[in-house]
N, C-alpha and C positions, 0 to 999 in steps of 0.2 A: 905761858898762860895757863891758869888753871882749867882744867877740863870738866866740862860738867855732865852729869847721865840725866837728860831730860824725864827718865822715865821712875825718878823718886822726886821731882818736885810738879809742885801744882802747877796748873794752866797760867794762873797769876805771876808763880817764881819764874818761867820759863821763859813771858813775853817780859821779865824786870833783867833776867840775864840777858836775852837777846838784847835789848837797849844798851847795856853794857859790854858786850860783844862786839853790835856794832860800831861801838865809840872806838872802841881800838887802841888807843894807847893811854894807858894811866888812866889820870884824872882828867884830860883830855874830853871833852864830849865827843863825838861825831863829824859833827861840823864845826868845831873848832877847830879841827885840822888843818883845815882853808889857809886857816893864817899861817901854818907852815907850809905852803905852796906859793910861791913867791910871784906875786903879781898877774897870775890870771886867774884867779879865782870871780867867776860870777856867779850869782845869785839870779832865783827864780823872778821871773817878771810878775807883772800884773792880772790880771782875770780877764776875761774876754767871750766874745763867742764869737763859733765862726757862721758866717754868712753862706745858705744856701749855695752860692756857689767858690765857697772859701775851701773846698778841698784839693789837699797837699797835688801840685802838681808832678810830675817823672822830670828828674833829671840831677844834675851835679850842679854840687858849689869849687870854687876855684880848692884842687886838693884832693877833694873826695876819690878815691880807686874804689872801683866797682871790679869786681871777680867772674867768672865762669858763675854761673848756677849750676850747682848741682842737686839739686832739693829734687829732682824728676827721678834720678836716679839712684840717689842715696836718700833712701829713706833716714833721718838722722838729722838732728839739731844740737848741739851743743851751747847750753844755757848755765853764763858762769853767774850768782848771786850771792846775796848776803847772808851769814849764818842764821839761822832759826827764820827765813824769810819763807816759807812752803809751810803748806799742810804738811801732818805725817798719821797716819796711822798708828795705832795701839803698839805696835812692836817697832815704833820706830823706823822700820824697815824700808817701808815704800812709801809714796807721795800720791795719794788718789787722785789726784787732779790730773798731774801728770801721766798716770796710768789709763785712767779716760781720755786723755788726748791720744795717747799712740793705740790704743783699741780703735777709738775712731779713725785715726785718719791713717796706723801703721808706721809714721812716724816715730822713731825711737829717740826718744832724750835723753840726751848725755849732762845730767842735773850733776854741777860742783858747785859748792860752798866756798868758794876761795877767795870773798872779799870781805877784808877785815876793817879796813876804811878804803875812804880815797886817795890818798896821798898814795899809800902804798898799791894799790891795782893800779892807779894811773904809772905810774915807776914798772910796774909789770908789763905793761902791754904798751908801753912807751916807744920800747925801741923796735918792735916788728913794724908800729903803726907810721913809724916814721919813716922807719927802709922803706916803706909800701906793701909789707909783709903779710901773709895772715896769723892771726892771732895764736888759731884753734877754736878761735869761739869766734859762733854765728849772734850769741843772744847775750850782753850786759846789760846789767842794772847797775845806774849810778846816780846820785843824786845830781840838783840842777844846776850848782857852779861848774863841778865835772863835764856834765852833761854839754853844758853853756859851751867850756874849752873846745870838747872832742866838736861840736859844729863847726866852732869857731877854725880849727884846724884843719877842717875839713878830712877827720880822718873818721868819719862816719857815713852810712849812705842813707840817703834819702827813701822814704817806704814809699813802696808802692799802693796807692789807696783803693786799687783792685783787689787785694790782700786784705784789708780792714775793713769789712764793712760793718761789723757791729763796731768794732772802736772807733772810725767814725763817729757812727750812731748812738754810741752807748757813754761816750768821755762825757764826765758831769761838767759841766759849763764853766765852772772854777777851776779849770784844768786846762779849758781848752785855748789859748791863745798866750803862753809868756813869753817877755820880750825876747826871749833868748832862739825862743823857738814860735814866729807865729805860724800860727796853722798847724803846728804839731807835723811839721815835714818829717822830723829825723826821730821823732821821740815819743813814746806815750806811756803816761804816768800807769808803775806798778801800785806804786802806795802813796797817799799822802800823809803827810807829819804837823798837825798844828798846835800851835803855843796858846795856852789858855791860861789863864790864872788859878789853883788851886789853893786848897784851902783846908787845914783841921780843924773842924768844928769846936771839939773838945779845947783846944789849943786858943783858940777865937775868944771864947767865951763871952759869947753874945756881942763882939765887936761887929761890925758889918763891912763886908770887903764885897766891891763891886767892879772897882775901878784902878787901875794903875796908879791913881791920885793917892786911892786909897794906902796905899800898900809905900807910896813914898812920902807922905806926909802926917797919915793916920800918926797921932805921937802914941798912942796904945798898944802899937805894934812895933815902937821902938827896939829895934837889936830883932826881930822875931821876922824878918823878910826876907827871904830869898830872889838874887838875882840869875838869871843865864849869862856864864861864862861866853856863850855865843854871840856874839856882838848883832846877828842881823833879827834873833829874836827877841832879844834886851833892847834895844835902840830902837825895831820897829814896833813893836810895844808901847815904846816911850811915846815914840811920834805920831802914834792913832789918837793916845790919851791925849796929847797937843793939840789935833785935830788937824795934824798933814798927814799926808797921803804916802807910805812906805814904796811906795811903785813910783812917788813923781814926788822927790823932796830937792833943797839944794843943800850944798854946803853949809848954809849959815845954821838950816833946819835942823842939821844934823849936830852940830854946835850948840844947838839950844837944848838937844836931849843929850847930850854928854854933862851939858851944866847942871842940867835938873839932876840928873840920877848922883852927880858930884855932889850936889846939896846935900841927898839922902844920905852919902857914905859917909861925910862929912860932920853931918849931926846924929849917925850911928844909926840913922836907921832902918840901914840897908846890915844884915849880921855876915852875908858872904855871899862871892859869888862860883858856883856852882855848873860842874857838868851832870852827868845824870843822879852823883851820887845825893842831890836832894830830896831824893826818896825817901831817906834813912831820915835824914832832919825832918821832914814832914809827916813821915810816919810818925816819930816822936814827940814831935810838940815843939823841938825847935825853932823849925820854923810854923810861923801861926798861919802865914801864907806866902806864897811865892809864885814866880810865874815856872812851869812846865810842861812838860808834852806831854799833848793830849796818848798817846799810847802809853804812858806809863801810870798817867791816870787813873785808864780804864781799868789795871792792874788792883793800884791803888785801892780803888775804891770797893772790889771784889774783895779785900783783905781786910777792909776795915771802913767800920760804918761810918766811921767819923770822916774819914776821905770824900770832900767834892769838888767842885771848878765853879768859875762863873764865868763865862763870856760876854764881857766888857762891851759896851754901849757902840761903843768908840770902834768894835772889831778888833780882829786878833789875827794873827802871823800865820801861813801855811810856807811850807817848801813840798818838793817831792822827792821819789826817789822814779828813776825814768830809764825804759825799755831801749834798747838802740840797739842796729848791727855794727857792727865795725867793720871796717873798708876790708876787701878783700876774701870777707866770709862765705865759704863755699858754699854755705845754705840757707841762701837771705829768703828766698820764699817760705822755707820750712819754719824759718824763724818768725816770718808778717805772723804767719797763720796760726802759731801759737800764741803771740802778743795776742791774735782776733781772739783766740780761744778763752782768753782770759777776760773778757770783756762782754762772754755773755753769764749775761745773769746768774745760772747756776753754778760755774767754777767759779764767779767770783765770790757768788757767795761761801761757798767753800772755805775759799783761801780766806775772806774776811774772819770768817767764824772762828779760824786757829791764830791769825795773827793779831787782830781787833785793832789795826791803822784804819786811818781811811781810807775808805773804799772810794772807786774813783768813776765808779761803773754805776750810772744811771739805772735806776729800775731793778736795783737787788733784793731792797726792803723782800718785798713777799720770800723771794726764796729763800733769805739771811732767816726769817721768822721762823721757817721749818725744823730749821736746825737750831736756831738757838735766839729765841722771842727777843730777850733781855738784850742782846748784840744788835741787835734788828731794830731798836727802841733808841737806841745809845745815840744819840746827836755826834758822842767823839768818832762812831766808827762809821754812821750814815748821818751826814747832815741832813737837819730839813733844810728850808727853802729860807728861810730866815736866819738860819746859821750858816748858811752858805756864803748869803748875800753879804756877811759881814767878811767874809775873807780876805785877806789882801796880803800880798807877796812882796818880798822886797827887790827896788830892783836893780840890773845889773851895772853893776858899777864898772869902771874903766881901773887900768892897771894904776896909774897915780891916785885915786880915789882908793882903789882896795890899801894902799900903802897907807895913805896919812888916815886913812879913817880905822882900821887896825890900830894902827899907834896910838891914837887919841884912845881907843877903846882900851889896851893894855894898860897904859900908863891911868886909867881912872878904876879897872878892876887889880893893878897891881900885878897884873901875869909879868 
């Protein structure tokens, strides 16, 4: 893989490499990898909140190994994540945020970058987590099909919500309850990732793009559409425009937005489908609009005035990427209380300001504004209340379901 020196490109080039870092293989997106994980791959549930007395209660699912604590003794956390996913300071060197957490608390982090996707970290930590093994690591981030599995396998442990009180209190409400995970027993969102519609103005030329309809039927935008390669943000996409519910569809639902989106390809005009490299066609003019992620947007739209988004009537696709111990990890306390760490206002605002995903952390606005107004302002990196509400996640599908619904989706983008 080509290596890149963060510290000769722009804040813009830097969050468009990290997208493409962490897709991981080829033209591959990120979460198209799923479909090379063969039959448990889920996806993020639905939206929720939890009820006054909906916090995560102490205990094990059939599987889960809990370990000795040593977090009293060994000052020390080992948190393994995704490349360009931290703050860093001017010399590249160190991680502010991080360096304020072990000043505070003395705790030392052991911060590695060594997840490139998921197919491949789940293959990493596969065979310790099955012997019953520890890992080495107290703290992963993995997105929610991943995430979904390690419950599902019971090879993660449940938080202690002694340990979280601002994440509790601080998880924005579009976060807090998916099917996979309700109550947020095992898991709490570092970032989220949502699908918006963008758009080159220039490119447009006074066409109007509002809607999913638009962008598969508009004939003026014929050849000049982009789709996601990613089947759960193409389809649920489709199926908001349809007016079903990405968290509660059936079969047939799903049938019906494989047809629609076959019409568009079919009368051309849909011009390709696409992982993250639709940057380059959008930047260009290629594409006049397309559906993409909302962090690459934000990018985007820093580089060029003609870059915007609309968020559709109808709502638009989140997924996350999400905090967990793994079974066995010597320092599950050390580990709550950095997850808490992150979750008050001023480190998140931090972290939001260098990576500009969504923030997941209730009540950042004011301190994101300090640092940087414009990020603070951005609906893509802090929802308001109205862009929130339109959220919706797709949900998790069963082993048979991820098979034939893969296939239908390959077989109509031709992967």
């Amino acid at each position: 893989m080509e290596q890149y020196e963060p510290d000769r490109l722009s804040p813009a080039q830097v969050a468009a490499m990290r997208r493409s870092l962490r897709n991981g293989r080829a033209a591959l997106s990120r979460r198209s990898l799923l479909r090379a994980s063969a039959g448990g791959a889920l996806a993020v549930g639905g939206a929720g909140t939890l009820s006054a007395c909906g916090i995560p209660a102490a205990g094990k699912t059939e599987g889960e190994v809990s370990s000795d604590d040593h977090s009293a003794k060994e000052k020390t956390v080992s948190f393994s994540n995704w490349t360009e996913y931290m703050d860093v300071d001017e010399s590249e060197k160190h991680h502010p945020t991080l360096d304020a957490f072990t000043e505070r608390t003395g705790i030392k982090v052991k911060y590695t970058e060594d997840i490139n996707d998921n197919v491949e970290f789940f293959g990493k930590i596969k065979p310790q987590l099955a012997a019953g093994q520890d890992t080495g690591r107290d703290l992963i981030c993995v997105t929610d099909w991943l995430a979904a599995r390690l419950i599902r396998l019971g090879w993660v442990q449940k938080l202690d919500p002694a340990n979280l009180p601002n994440a509790y209190a601080n998880l924005s409400s579009q976060f807090r309850s998916p099917d996979w995970d309700p109550g947020r027993s095992y898991s709490y969102v570092w970032q989220g990732i949502s699908t918006v519609i963008a758009y080159n103005k220039k490119a447009l030329d006074g066409v109007e793009v509002k809607t999913v309809s638009d962008l598969l039927d508009n004939p003026k935008l014929k050849g000049r559409v982009g789709f996601l390669s990613e089947m759960r943000d193409s389809i649920g996409m489709t199926l908001l425009d349809m007016g079903k519910d990405p968290g509660d569809f059936t079969a047939d639902d799903y049938d019906a937005a494989i047809a629609r989106i076959q019409k568009a390809v079919d009368k051309g005009q849909i011009r390709r489908f696409t992982g993250n490299d639709y940057t380059s066609d959008l930047s260009s003019g290629d594409f006049a609009a397309c559906i993409a992620w909302a962090g690459d947007v934000v990018q985007l739209k820093a580089d060029s005035p003609d870059i915007d988004f609309v968020i559709p009537d109808s709502g638009y696709m989140t997924s996350t990427d999400n905090l967990m111990v793994p079974n066995k990890a010597r320092h599950k306390t050390n580990a709550e209380r950095l997850i808490d760490y992150y979750y008050e206002p001023k480190a998140a605002a931090e972290l939001a300001a260098y990576i500009n995903y969504v923030c997941p952390v209730d009540g950042v606005k004011e301190e994101l504004a300090e640092i940087d107004e414009d990020a603070a302002n951005n609906p893509l990196i802090i929802p308001d209340k109205a862009m929130a509400a339109k959220s919706r996640a797709f949900r998790s599908l069963s082993s048979k379901e991820e098979t034939e619904f893969e296939t239908k989706f390959a077989k109509l983008t031709g992967a």
